[in-house]
N, C-alpha and C positions, 0 to 999 in steps of 0.2 A: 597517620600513615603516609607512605609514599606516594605520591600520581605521578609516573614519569617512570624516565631512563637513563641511567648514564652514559654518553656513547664519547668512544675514543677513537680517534681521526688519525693513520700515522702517516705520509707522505714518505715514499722509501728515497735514500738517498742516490742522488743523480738525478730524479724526477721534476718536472715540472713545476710552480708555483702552483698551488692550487688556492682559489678564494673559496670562502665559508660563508653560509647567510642565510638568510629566510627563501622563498620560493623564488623571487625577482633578482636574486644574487646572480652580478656582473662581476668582472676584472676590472671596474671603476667604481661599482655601488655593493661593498661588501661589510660583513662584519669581524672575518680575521683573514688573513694572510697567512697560510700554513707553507711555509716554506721548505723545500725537497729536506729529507731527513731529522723534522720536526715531527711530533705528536702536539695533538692537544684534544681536552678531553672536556664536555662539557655537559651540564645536568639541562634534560628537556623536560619539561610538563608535557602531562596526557595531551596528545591531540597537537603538537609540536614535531616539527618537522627540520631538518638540517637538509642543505642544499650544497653542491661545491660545482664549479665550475674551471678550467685551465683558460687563459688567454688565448690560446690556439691548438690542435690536436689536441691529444686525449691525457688524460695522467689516473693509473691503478693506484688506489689507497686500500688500506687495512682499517677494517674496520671491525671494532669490540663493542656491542650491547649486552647492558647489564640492568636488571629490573624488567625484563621485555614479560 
């Protein structure tokens, strides 16, 4: 069976650079660069957690869980 979630991250376009990562996720220590009017979509294990942060002020994303 499955442990986990699929979640999909969409950055609307015009928006700010948003970085993606574990808890400790900076705009220098990240794991993807979702860039203003990119999606990306990634599989989490139980107990797994996704983080996002902007370089400066704030940036609204869309967000889709599936398996919750």
């Amino acid at each position: 069976g499955r442990d986990g979630q699929t979640v999909l991250v969409q950055n609307p376009s015009g928006g700010a650079t948003v970085y993606l990562g574990g808890a400790g996720v900076t705009n220098t220590d990240y794991g993807y660069v979702l860039e203003a009017g990119v999606a990306f979509a990634i599989d989490l294990q139980g107990g797994e957690s996704l983080y996002g942060v902007v370089a400066s002020s704030t940036q609204s994303v869309s967000v889709i869980r599936q398996g919750v």
